[in-house]
N, C-alpha and C positions, 0 to 999 in steps of 0.2 A: 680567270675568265668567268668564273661562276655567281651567279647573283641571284640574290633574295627575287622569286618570283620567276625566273626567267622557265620560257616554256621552248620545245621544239617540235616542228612538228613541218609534216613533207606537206610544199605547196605544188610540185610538178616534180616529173620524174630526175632526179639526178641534183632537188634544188629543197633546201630546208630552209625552213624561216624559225627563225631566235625570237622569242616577245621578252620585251625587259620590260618593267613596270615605268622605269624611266630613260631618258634621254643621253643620264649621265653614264649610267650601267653599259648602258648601248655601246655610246662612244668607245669607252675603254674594252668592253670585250669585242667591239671589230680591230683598236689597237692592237690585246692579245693576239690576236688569229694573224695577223701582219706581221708584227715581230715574228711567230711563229714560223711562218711561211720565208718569211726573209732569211731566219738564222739559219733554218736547214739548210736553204739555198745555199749560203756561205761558207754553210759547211761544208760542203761537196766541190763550191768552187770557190775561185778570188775576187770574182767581182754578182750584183745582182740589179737587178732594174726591176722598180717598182711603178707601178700607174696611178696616180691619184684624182680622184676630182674636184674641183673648186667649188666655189658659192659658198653658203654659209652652215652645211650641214656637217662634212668632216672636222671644223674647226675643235670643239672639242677631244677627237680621234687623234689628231693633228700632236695636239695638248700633250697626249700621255703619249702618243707614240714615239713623240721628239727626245723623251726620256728614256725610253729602250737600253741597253748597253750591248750595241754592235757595231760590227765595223760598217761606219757611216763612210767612212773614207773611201770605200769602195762600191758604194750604193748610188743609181743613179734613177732619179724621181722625175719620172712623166710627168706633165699634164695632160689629163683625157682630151683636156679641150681648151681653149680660150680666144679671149675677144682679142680684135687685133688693134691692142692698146699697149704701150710700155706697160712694165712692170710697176711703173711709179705711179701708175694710173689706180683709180680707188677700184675697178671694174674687174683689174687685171686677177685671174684666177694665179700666175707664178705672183702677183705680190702677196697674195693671201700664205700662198704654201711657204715664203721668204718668212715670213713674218710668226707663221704658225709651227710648222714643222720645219724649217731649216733652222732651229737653233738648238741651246742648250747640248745634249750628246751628238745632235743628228746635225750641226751647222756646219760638221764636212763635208754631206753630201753633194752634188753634184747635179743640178739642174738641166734637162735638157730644155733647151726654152723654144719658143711653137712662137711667141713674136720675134721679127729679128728686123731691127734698126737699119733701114735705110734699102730693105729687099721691097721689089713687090709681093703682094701676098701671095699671088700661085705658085711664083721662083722662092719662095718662103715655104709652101707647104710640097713643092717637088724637094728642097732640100730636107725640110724635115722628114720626108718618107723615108730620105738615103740614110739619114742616122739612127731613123728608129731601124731600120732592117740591117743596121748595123751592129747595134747594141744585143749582148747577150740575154736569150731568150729559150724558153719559156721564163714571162716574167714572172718574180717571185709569188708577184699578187698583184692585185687589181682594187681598186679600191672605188666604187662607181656612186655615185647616186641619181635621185630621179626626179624629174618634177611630176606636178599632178597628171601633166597630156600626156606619160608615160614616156618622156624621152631622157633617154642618157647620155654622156659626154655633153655633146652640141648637136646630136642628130634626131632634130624635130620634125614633129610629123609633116609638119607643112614644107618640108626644107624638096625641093623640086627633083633633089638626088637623091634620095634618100633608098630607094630601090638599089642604088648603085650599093651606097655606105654600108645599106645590110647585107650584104650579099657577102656569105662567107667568102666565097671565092674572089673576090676583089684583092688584087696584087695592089693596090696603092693605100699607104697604110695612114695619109693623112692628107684631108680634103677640105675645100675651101668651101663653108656655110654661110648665104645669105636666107632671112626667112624675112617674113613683114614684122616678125613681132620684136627684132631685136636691132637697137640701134648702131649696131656695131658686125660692122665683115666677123668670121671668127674661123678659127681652125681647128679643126676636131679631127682627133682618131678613128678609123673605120673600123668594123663590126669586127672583122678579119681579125687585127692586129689585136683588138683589144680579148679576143675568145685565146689568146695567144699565150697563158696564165697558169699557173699551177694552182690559184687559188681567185676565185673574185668575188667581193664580197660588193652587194649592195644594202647602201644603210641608207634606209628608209624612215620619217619620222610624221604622224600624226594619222588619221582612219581616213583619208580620204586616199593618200599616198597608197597606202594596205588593201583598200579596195581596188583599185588600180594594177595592183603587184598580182594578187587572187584572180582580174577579170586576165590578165595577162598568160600567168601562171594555166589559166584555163583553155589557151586558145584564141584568145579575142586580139584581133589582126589589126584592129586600129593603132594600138598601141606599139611605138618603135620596139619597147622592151621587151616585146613579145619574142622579137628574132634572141636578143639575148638567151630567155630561157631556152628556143626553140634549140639552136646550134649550139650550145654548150657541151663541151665533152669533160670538161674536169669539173671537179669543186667548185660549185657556187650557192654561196648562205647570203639569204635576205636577213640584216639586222635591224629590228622594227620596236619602234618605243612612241607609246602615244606623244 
């Protein structure tokens, strides 16, 4: 996990940020921390669920993480969030994770999938609440990223619920997002489920993202991620590469 350059250093109380020089360093040491987080869990038990987020910044993570050597046969990989599109769709965050991390060691693994063919999307995401509060928990890790408005999973600032989604105490662990800025219904994990973690790691890439992470880290209530750091009670490291 150790790289040429990497620095650490407290951005909020209970929350550290990693700087790697590059993007590629990055990827593989929030890989390490994953694997990490996962094999101990395995060790102790037989099966583990892990959370990951889509778009295009885990892909690399994805890369070295799919080469791990552990029991993938008994690992079961979230999506934080996604559009309410088949998986064969380009959009689709589970075709990303198919494509990236379900092969090679890890193409045992076990999908929970957040679209489901031929439901409506609310009777979509009331069932998916019943299986993620079903699946063993605390998950092993959490694997989050963020865009620049500070939001993570699918819980944007504009999203009209979103008071609800952050709200640690919210029993419903996955909620139906509509915003203006996104062409697509989507379903995302709530605040709740996702603080639910023995480890979460957000990986973060270029200085506008890190000013954002800092105005956050600080207090500043604009930003969704703000509740992230705010309600945190285990391990969480920002992994940040220009």
């Amino acid at each position: 996990m150790a790289a040429a350059g990497i620095r650490i250093e407290p951005v909020a109380t209970g929350v550290n940020l990693m700087e790697f020089p590059d993007r590629a360093s990055a990827s593989a040491a929030a890989a390490g921390m994953m694997a990490q987080s996962m094999q101990a869990c395995l060790d102790q038990q037989v099966r583990c669920s892990i959370v990951v987020s889509g778009g295009s910044t885990p892909g690399q993570c994805f890369d070295c993480l799919s080469g791990m050597p552990m029991d993938w046969s008994n690992t079961t990989i979230v999506p934080s969030d996604e559009r309410w599109v088949p998986a064969t769709h380009p959009d689709s965050n589970e075709g990303m994770i198919r494509e990236r991390l379900l092969v090679g060691r890890a193409a045992s693994g076990r999908i929970l999938h957040l679209f489901r063919e031929g439901l409506e999307i609310n009777a979509a995401a009331s069932l998916v609440s019943k299986e993620l509060d079903a699946l063993d928990k605390p998950f092993a890790c959490t694997l989050l990223g963020m865009g620049p408005d500070g939001h993570f999973a699918s819980l944007f600032p504009d999203f009209f619920q979103l008071p609800q989604a952050l709200d640690p105490e919210n029993e419903q662990s996955c909620l139906v997002v509509q915003t203006a800025g996104s062409p697509h219904l989507r379903l995302s994990l709530s605040l709740s489920i996702l603080l639910d973690s023995l480890h979460t790691i957000l990986l973060i890439f270029g200085a506008e993202k890190r000013r954002v992470v800092e105005a956050a880290a600080a207090g500043e209530t604009r930003y969704p991620v703000t509740s992230l750091f705010r309600y945190q009670k285990r391990p969480l490291t920002v992994v940040w590469a220009p």
